[in-house]
VMD Tcl script that builds the backbone (N, CA, C; Angstrom):
set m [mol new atoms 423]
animate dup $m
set s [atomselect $m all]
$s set {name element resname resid chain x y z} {
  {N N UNK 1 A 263.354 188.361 67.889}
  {CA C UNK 1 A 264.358 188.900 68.774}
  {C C UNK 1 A 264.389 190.422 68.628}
  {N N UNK 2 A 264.155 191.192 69.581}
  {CA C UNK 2 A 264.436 192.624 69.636}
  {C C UNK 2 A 265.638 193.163 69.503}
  {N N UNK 3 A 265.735 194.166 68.750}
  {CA C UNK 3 A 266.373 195.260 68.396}
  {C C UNK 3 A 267.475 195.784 69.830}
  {N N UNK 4 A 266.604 196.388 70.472}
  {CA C UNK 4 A 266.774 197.059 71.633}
  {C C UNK 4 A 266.049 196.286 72.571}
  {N N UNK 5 A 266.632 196.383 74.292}
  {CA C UNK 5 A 266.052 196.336 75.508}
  {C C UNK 5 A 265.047 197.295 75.626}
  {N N UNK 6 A 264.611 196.998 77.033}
  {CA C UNK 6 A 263.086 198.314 77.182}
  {C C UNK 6 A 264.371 200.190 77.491}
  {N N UNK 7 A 265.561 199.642 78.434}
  {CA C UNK 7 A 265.826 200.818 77.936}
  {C C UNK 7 A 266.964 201.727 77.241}
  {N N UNK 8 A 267.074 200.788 76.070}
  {CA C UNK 8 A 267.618 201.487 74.887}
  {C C UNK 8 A 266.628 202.009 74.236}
  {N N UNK 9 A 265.308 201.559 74.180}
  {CA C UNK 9 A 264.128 202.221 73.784}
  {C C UNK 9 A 263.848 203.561 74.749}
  {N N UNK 10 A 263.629 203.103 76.190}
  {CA C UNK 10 A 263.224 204.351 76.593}
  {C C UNK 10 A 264.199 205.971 75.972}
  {N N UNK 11 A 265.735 205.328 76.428}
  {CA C UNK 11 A 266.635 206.404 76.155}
  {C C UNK 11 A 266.497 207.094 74.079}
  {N N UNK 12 A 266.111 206.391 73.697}
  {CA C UNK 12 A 265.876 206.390 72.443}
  {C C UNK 12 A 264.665 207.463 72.434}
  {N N UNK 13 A 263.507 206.579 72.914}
  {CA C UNK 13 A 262.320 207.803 72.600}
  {C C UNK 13 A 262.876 209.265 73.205}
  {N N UNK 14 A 263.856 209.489 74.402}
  {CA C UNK 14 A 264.032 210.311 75.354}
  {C C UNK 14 A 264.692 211.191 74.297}
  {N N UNK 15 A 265.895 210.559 73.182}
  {CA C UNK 15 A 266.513 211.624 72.405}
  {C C UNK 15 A 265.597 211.846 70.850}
  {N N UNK 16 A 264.814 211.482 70.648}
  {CA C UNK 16 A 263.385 211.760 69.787}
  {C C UNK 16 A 262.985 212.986 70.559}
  {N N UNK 17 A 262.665 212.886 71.927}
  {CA C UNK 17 A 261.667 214.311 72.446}
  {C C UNK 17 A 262.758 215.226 72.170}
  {N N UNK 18 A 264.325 214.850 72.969}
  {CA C UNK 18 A 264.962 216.244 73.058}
  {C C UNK 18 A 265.285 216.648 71.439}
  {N N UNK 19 A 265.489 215.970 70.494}
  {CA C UNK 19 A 265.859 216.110 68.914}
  {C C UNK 19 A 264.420 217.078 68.546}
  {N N UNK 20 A 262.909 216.843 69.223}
  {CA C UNK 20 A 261.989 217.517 68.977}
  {C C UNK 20 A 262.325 218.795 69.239}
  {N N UNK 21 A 262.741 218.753 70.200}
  {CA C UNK 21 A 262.574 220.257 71.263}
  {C C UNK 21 A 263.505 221.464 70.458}
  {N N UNK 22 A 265.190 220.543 70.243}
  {CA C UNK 22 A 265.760 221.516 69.611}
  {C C UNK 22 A 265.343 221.746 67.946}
  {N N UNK 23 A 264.998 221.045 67.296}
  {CA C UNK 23 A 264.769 221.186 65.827}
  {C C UNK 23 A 263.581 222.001 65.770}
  {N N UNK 24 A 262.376 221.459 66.336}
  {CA C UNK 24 A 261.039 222.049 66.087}
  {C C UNK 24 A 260.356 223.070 66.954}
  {N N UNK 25 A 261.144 223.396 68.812}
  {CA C UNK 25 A 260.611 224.322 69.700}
  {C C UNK 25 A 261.692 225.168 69.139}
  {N N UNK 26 A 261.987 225.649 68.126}
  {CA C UNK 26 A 263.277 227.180 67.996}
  {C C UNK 26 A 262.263 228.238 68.772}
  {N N UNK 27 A 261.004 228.691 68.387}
  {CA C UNK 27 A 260.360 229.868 68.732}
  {C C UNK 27 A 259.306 230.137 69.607}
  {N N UNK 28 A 258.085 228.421 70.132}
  {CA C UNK 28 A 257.054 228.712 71.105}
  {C C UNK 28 A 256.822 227.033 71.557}
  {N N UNK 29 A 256.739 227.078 72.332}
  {CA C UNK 29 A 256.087 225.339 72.706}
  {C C UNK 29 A 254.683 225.313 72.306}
  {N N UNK 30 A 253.755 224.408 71.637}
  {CA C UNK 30 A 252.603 224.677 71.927}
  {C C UNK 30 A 251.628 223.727 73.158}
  {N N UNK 31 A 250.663 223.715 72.769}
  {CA C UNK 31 A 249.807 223.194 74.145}
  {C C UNK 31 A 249.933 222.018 73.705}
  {N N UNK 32 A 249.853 221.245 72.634}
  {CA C UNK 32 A 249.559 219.846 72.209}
  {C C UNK 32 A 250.871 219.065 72.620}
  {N N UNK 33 A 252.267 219.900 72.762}
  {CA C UNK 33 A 253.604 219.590 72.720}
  {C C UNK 33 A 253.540 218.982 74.371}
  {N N UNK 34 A 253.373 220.194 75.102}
  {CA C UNK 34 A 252.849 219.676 76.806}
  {C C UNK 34 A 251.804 218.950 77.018}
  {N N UNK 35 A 250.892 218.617 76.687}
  {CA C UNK 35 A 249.971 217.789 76.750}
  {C C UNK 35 A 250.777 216.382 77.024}
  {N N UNK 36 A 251.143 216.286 75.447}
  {CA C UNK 36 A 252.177 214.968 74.908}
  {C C UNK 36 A 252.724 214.583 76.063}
  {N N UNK 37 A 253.923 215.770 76.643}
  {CA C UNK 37 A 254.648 215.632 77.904}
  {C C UNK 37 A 254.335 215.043 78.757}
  {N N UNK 38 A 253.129 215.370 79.261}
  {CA C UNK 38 A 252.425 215.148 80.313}
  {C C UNK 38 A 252.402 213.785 80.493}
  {N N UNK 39 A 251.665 213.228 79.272}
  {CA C UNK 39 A 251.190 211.677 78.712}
  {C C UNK 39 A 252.689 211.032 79.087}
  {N N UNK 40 A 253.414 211.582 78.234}
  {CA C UNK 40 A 254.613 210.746 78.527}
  {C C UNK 40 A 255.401 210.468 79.956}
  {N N UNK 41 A 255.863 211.806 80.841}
  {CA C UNK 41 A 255.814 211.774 82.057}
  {C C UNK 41 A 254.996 210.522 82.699}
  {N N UNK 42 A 253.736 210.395 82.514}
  {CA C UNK 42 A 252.565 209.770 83.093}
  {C C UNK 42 A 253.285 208.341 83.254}
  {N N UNK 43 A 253.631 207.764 81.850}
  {CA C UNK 43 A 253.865 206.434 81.081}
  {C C UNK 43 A 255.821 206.309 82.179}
  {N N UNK 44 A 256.260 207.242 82.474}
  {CA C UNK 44 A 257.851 206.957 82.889}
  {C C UNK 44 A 257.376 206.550 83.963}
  {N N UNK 45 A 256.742 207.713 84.557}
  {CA C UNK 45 A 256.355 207.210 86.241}
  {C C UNK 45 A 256.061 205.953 86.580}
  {N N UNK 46 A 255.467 205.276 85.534}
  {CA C UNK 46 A 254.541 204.116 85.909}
  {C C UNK 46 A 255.380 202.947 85.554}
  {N N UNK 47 A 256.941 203.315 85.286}
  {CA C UNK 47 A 257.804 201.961 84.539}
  {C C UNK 47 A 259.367 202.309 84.942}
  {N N UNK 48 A 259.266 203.038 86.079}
  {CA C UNK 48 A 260.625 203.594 86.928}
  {C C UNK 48 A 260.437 203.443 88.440}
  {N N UNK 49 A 261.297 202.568 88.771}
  {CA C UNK 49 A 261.480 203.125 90.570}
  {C C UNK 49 A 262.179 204.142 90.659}
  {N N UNK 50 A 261.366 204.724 91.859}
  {CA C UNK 50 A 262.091 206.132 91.958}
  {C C UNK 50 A 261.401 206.404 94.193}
  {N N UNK 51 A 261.901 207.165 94.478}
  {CA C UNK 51 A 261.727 207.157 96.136}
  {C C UNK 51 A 260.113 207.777 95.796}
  {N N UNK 52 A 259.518 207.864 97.534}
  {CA C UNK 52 A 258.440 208.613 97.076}
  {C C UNK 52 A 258.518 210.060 97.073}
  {N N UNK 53 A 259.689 210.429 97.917}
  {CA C UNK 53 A 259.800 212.026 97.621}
  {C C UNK 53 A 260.284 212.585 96.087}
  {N N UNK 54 A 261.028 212.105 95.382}
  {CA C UNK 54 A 261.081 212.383 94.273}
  {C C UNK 54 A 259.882 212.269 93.017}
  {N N UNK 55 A 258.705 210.521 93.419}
  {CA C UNK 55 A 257.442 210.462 93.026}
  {C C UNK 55 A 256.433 211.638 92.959}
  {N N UNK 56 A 256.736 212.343 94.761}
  {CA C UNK 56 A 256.045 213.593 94.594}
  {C C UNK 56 A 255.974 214.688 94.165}
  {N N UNK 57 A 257.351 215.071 94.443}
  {CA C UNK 57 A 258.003 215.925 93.778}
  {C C UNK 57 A 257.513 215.988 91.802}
  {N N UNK 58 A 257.705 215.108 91.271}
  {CA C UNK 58 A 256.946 214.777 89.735}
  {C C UNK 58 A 255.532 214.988 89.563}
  {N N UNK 59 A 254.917 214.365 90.628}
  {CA C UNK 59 A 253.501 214.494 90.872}
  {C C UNK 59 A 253.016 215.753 90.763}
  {N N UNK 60 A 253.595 216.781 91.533}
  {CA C UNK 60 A 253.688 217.871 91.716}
  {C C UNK 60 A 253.916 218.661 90.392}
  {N N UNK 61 A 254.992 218.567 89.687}
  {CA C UNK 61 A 255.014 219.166 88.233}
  {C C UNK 61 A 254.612 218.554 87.076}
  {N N UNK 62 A 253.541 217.108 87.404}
  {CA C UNK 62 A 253.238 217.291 86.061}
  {C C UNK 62 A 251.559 217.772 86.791}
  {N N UNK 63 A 251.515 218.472 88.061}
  {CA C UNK 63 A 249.938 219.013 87.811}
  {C C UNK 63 A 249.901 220.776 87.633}
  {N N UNK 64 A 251.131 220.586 88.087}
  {CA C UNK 64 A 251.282 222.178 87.446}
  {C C UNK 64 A 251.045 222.531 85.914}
  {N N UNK 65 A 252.005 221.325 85.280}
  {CA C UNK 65 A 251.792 221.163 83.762}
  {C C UNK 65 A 249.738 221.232 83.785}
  {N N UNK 66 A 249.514 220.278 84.177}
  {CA C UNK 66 A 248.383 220.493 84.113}
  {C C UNK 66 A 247.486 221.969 84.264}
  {N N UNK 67 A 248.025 222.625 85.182}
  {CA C UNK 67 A 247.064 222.996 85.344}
  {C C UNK 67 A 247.126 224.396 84.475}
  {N N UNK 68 A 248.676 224.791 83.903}
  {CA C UNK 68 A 249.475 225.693 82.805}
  {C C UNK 68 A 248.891 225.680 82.035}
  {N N UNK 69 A 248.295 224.060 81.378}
  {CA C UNK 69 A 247.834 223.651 79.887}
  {C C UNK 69 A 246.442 224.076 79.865}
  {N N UNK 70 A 246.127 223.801 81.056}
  {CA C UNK 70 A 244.447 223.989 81.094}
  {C C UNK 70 A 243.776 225.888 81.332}
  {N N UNK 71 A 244.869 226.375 81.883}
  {CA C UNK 71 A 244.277 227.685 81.879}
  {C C UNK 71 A 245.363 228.749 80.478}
  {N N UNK 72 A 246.045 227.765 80.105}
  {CA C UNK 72 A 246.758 228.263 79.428}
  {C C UNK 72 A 247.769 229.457 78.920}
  {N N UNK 73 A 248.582 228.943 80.525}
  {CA C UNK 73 A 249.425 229.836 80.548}
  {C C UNK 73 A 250.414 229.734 79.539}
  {N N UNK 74 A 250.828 230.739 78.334}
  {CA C UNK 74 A 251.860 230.194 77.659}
  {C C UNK 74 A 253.340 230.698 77.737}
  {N N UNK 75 A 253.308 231.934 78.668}
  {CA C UNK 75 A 254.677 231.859 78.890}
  {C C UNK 75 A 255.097 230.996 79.971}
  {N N UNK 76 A 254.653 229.472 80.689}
  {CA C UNK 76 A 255.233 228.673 81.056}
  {C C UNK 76 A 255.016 227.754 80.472}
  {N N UNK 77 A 254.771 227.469 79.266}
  {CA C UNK 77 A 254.799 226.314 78.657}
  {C C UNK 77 A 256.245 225.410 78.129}
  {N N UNK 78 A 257.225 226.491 78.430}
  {CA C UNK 78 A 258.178 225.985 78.024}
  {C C UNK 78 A 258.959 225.308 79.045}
  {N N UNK 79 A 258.351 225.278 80.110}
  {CA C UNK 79 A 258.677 224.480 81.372}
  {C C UNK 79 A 258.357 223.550 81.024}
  {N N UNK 80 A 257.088 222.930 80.159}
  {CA C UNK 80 A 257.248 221.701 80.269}
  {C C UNK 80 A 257.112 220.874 78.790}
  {N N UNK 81 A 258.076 221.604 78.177}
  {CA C UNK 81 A 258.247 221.993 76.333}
  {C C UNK 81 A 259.205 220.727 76.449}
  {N N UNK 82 A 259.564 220.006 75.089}
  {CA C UNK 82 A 260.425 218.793 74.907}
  {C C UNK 82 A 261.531 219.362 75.722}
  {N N UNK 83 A 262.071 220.639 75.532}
  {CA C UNK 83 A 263.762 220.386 75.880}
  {C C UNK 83 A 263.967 220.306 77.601}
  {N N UNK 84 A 262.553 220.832 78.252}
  {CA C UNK 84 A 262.817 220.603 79.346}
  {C C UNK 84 A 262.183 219.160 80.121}
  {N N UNK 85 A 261.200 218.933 79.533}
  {CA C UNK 85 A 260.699 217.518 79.897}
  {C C UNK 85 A 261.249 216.347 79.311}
  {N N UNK 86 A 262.410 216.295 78.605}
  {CA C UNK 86 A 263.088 215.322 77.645}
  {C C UNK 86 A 264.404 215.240 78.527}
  {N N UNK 87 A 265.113 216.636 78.909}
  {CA C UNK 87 A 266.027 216.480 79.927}
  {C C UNK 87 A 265.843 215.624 80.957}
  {N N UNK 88 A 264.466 215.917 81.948}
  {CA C UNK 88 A 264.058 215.627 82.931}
  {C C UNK 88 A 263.825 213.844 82.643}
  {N N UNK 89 A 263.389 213.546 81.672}
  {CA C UNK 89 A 263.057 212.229 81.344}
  {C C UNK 89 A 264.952 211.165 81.107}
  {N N UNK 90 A 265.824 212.352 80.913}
  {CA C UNK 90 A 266.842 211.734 80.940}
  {C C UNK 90 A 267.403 211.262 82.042}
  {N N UNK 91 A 267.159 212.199 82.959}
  {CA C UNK 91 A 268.160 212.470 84.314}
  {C C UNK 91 A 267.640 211.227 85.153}
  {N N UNK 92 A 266.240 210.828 84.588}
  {CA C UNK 92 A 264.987 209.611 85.921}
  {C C UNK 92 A 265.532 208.629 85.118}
  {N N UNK 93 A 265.612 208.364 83.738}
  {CA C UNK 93 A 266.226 206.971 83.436}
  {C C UNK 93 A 267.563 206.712 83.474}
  {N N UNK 94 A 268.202 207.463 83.654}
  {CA C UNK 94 A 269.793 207.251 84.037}
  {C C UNK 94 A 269.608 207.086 85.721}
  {N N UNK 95 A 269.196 207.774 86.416}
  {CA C UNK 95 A 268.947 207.698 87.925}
  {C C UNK 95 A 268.534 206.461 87.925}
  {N N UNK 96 A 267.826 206.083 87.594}
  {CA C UNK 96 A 266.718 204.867 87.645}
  {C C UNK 96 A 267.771 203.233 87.290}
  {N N UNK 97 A 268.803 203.788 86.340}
  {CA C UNK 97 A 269.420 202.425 86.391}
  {C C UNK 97 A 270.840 202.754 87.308}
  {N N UNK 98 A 270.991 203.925 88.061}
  {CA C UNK 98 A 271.947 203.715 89.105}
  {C C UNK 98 A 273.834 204.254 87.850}
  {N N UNK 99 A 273.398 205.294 86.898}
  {CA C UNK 99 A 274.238 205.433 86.125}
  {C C UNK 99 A 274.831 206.902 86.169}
  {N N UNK 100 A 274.412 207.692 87.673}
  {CA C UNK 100 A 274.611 209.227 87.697}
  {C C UNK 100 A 275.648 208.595 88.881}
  {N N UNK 101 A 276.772 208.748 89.020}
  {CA C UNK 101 A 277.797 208.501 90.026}
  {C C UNK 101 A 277.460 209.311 91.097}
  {N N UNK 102 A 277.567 209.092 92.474}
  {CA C UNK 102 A 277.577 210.281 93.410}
  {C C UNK 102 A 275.874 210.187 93.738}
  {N N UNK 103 A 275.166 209.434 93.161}
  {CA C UNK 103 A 273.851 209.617 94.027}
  {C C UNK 103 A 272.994 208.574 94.926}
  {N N UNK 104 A 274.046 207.267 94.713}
  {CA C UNK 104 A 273.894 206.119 96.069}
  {C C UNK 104 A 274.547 206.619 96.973}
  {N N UNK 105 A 273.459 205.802 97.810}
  {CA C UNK 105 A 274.248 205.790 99.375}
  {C C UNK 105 A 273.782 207.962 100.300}
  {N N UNK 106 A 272.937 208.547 99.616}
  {CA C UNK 106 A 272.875 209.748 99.881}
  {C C UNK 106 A 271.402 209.718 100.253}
  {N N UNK 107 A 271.265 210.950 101.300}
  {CA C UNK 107 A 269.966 210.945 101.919}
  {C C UNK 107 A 269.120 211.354 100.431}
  {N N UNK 108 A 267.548 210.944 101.177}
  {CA C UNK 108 A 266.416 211.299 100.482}
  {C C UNK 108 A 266.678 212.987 99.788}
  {N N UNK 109 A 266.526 213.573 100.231}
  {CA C UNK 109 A 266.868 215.361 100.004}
  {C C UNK 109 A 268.042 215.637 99.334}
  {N N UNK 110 A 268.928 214.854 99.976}
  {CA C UNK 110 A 270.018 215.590 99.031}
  {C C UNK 110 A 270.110 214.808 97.532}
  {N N UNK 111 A 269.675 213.365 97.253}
  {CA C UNK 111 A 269.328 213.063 96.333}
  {C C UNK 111 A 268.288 214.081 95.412}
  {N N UNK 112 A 267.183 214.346 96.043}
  {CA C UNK 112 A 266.266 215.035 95.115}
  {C C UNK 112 A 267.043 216.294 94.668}
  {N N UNK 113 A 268.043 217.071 95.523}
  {CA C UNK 113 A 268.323 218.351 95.013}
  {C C UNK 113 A 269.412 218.060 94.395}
  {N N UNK 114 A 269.991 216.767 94.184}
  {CA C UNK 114 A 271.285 216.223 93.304}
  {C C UNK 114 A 270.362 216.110 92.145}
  {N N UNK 115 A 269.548 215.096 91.650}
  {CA C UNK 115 A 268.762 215.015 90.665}
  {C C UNK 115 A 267.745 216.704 89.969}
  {N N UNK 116 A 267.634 217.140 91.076}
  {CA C UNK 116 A 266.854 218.673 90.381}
  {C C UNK 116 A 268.410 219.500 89.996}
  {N N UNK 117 A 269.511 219.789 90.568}
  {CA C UNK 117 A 270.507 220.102 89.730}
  {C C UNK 117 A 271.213 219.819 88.524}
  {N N UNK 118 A 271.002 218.352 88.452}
  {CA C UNK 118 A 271.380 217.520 87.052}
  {C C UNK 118 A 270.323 217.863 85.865}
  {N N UNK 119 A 268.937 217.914 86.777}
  {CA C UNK 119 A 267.802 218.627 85.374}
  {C C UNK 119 A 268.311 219.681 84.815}
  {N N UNK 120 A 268.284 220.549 85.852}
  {CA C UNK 120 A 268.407 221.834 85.185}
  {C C UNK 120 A 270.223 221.977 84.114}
  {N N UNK 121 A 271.168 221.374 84.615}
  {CA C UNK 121 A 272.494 221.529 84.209}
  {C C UNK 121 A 272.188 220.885 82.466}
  {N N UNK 122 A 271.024 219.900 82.701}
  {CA C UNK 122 A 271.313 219.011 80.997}
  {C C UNK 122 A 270.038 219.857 80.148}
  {N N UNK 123 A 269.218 220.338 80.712}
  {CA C UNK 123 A 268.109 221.354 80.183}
  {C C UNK 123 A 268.978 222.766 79.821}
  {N N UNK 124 A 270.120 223.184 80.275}
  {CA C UNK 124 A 270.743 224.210 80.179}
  {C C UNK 124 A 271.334 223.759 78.878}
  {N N UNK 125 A 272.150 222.375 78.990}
  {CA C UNK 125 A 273.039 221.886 77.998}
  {C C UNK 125 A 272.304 221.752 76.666}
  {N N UNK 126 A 270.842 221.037 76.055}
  {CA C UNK 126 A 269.883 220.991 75.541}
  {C C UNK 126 A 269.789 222.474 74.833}
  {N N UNK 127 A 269.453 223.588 75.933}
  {CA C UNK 127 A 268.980 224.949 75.244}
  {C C UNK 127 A 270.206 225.454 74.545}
  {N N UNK 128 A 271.657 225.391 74.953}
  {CA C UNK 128 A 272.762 225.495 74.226}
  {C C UNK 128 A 272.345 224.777 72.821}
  {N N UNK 129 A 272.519 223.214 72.854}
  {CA C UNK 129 A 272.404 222.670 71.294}
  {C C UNK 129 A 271.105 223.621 70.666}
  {N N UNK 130 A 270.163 224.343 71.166}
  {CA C UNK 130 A 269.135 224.721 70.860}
  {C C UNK 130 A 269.629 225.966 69.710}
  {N N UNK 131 A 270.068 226.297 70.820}
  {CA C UNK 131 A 270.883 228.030 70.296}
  {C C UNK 131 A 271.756 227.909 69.313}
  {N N UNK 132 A 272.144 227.008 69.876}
  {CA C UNK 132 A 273.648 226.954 68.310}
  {C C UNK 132 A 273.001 225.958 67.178}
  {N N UNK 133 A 271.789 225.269 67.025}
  {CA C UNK 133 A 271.080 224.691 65.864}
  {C C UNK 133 A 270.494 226.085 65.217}
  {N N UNK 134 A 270.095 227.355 66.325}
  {CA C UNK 134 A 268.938 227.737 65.527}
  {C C UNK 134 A 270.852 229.067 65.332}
  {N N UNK 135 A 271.417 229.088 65.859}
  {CA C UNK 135 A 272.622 230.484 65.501}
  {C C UNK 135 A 272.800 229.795 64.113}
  {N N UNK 136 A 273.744 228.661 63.794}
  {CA C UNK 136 A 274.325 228.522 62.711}
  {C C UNK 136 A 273.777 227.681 61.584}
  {N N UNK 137 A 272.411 227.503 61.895}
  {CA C UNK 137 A 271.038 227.089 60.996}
  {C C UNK 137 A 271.461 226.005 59.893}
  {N N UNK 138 A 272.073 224.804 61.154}
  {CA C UNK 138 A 271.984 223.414 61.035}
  {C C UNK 138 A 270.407 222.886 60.722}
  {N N UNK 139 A 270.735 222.791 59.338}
  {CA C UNK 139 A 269.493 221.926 58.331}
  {C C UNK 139 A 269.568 220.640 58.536}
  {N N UNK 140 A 268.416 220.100 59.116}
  {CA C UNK 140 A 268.318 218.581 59.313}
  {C C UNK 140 A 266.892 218.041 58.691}
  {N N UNK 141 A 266.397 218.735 58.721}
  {CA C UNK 141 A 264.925 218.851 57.689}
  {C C UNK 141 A 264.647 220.191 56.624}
}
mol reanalyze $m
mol bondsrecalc $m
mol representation Tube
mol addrep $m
């Protein structure tokens, strides 16, 4: 008998990435960190309904990721560093089980720019815990 459902696990691994992001990204993302992302992104897509404009929309940034990692841009790596791809991984599995109030029953578009506002608002919230782990140098390892 399991522990957890598939997503108390997902949400689980989801606060593993963001616990990564703030403990271990304090100063640079590296390439292996987005890579990971990527992989993982890959693995949500493929175990979430989601519309196809929002599908694309993802599609779309994880080839950017791609294509960041591959020419190696590193001042955007933190676009797709745990705290922002861990957010983003939050906002699709809460969306995904219908647990963000206010986003049934709403067109295609304004859904996607409801869901791209919720990224950025919990990626904001994330870089806060970030700031105040690395200001008042909360030891957890």
């Amino acid at each position: 008998m399991p522990l957890l459902n598939s997503f108390q696990a997902a949400v689980g691994g989801v606060i593993v990435i963001l616990t990564f992001g703030i403990v271990v990204e304090k100063h640079y993302v590296s390439r292996s960190t987005v890579f990971y992302n990527l992989l993982s992104l890959l693995l949500l897509l493929a175990s979430i309904k989601i519309s196809y404009l929002l599908l694309t929309g993802l599609i779309i940034y994880l080839v950017l990721g791609a294509v960041v990692m591959k020419l190696k841009i590193k001042p955007l790596f933190p676009a797709f560093g745990a705290r922002a791809y861990g957010s983003l991984a939050l906002v699709l599995l809460l969306e995904g089980r219908k647990f963000i109030p206010g986003i049934e029953g709403r067109g295609i578009y304004e859904t996607f720019g409801l869901l791209l506002l919720l990224w950025i608002v919990v990626t904001a919230l994330v870089h806060l815990l970030g700031h105040l782990y690395q200001k008042h140098a909360w030891r957890i390892f």
